[in-house]
Residue frames as qw, qx, qy, qz and C-alpha x, y, z in Angstrom:
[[0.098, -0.451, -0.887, -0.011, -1.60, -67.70, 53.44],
 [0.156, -0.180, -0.021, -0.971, -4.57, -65.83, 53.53],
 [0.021, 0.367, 0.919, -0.140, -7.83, -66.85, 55.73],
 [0.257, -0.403, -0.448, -0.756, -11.18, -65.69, 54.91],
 [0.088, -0.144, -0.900, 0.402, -14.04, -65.91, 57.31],
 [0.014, 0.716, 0.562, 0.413, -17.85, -65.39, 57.35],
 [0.192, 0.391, -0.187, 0.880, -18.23, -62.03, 58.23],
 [0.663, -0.598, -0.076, -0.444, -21.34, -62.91, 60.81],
 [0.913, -0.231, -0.262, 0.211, -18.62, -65.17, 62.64],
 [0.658, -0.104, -0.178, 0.724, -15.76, -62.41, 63.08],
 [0.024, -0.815, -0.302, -0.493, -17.68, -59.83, 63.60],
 [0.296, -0.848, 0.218, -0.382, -16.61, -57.20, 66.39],
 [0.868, -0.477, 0.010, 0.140, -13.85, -59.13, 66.84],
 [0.191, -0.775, 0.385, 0.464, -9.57, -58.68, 66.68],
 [0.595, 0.274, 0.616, 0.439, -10.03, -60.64, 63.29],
 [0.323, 0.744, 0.438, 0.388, -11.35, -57.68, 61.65],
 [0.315, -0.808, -0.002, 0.497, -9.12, -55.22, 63.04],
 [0.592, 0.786, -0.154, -0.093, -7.13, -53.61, 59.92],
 [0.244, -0.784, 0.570, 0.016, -3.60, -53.83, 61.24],
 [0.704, 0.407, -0.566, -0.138, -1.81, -56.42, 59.24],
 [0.035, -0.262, 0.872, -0.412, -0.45, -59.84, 61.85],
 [0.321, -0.470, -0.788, 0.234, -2.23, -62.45, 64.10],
 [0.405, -0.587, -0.451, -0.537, -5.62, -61.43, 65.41],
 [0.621, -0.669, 0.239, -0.330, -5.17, -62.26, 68.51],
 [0.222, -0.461, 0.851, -0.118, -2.98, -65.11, 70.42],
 [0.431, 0.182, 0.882, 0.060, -3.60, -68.41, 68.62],
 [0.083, 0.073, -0.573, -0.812, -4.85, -66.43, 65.40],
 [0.559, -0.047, -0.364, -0.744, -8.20, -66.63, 63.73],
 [0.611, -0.216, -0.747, -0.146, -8.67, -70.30, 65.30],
 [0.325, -0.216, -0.660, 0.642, -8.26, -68.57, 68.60],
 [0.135, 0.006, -0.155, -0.979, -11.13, -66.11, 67.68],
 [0.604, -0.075, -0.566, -0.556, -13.22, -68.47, 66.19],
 [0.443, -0.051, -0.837, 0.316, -12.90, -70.64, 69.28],
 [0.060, 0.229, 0.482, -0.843, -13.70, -67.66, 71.78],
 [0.445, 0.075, -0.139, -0.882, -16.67, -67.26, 69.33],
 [0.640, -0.123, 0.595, -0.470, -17.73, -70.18, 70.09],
 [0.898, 0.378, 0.065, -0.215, -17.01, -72.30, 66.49],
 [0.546, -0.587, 0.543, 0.249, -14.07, -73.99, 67.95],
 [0.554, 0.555, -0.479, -0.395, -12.31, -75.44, 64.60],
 [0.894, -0.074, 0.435, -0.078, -12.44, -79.44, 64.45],
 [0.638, -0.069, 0.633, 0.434, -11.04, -80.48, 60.82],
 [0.268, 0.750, -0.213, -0.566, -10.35, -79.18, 58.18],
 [0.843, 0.319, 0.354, 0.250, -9.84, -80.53, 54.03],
 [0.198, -0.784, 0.330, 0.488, -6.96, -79.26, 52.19],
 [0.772, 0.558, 0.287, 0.103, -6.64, -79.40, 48.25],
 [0.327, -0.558, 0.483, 0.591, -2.95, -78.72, 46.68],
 [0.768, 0.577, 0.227, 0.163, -2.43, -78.39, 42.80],
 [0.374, -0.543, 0.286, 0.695, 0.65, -76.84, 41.27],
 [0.563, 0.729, 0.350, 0.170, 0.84, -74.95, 38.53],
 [0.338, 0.344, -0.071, 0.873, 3.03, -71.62, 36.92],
 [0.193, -0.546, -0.331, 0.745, 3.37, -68.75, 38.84],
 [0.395, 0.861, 0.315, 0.059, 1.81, -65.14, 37.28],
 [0.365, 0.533, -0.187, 0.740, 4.42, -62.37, 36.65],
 [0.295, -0.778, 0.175, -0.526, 3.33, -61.08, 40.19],
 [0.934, -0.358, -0.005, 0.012, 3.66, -64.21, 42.08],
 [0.836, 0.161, -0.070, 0.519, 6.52, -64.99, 40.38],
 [0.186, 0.584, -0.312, 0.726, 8.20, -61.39, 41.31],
 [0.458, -0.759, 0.119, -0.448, 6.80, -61.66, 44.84],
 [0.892, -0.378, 0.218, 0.119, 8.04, -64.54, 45.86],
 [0.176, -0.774, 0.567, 0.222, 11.42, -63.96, 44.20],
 [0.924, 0.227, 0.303, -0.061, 11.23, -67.12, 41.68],
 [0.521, -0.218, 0.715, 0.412, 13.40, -68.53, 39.15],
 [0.583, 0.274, -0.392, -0.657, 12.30, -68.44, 35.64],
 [0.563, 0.148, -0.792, -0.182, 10.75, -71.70, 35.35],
 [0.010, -0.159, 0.702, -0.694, 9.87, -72.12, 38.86],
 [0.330, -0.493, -0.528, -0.608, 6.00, -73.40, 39.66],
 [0.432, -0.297, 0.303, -0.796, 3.82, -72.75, 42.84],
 [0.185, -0.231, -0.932, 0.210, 1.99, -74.92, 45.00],
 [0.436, -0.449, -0.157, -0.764, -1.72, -73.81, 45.49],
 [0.114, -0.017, -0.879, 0.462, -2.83, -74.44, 48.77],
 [0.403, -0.364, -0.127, -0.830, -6.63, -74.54, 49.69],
 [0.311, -0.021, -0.857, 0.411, -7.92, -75.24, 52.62],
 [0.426, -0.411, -0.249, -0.766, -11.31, -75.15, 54.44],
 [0.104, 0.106, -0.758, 0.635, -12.03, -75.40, 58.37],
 [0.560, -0.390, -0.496, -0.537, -14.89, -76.61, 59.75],
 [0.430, -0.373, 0.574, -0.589, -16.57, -77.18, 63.39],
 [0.158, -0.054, 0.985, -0.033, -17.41, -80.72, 64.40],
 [0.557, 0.541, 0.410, -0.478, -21.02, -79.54, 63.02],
 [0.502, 0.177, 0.563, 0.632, -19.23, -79.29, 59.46],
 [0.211, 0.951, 0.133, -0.183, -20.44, -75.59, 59.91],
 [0.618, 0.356, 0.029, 0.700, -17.20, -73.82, 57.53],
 [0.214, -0.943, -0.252, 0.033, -15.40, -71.06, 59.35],
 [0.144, -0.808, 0.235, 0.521, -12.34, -70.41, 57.43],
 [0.879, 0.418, 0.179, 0.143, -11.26, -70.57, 54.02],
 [0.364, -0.641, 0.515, 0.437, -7.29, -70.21, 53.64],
 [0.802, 0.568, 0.138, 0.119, -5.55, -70.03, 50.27],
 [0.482, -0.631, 0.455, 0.402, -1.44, -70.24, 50.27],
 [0.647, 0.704, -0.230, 0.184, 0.99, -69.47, 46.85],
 [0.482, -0.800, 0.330, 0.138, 3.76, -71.09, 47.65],
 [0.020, 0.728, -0.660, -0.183, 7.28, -71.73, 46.12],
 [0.987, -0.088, -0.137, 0.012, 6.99, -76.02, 44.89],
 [0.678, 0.323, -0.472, 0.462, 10.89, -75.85, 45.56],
 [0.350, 0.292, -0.638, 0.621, 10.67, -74.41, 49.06],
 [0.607, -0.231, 0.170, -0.741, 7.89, -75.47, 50.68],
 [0.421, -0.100, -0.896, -0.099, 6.95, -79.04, 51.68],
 [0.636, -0.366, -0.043, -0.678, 3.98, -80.52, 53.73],
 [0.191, 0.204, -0.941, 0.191, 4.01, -83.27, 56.14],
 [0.706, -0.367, -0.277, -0.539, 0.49, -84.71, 56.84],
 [0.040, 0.152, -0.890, 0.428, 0.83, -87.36, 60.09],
 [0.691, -0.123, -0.014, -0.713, -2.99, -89.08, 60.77],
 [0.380, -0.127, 0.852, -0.336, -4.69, -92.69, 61.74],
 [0.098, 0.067, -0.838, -0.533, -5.91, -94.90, 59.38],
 [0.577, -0.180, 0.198, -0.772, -9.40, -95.47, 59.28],
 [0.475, -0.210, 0.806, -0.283, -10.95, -98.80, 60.08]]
């Protein structure tokens, strides 16, 4: 996964340090939190599809093997957006489990 974020929201913070890892404890949503656009909910869009020749060599694929696109966008209970996150993952070793409350 990879999260974006607006760059007026993570300014001078440990999001935008260079060093590769978690930002701080509790990651980017702990950042975004301390910055005061706590994250509330978020929509997540999946599609699968082939992998490119890079994917496919990073992730160590099969021939024949497709990906799961992951996209995903976080929002504050204002429905201000304050991360976009985009995951290439493996469709054979990766799975999602959603868990929620019907609405009424």
């Amino acid at each position: 996964m990879t999260s974006y974020y607006r760059p007026e929201h993570v300014e001078d913070t440990p999001i935008v340090d260079p060093k590769p890892g978690t930002a701080t404890p509790g990651g980017g949503f702990a950042v975004l939190t301390m910055q005061g656009l706590e994250p509330d909910h978020m929509t997540e869009t999946f599609h699968a599809r082939m992998p490119t020749p890079a994917e496919a060599e990073e992730l160590e694929l099969p021939a024949g093997e497709p990906v799961v696109v992951l996209h995903r966008t976080t929002f504050t209970a204002d429905d201000v957006p304050v991360e976009f996150a985009r995951g290439i993952h493996s469709a054979s070793r990766f799975s999602w489990t959603y868990s929620f409350n019907i609405p009424e």
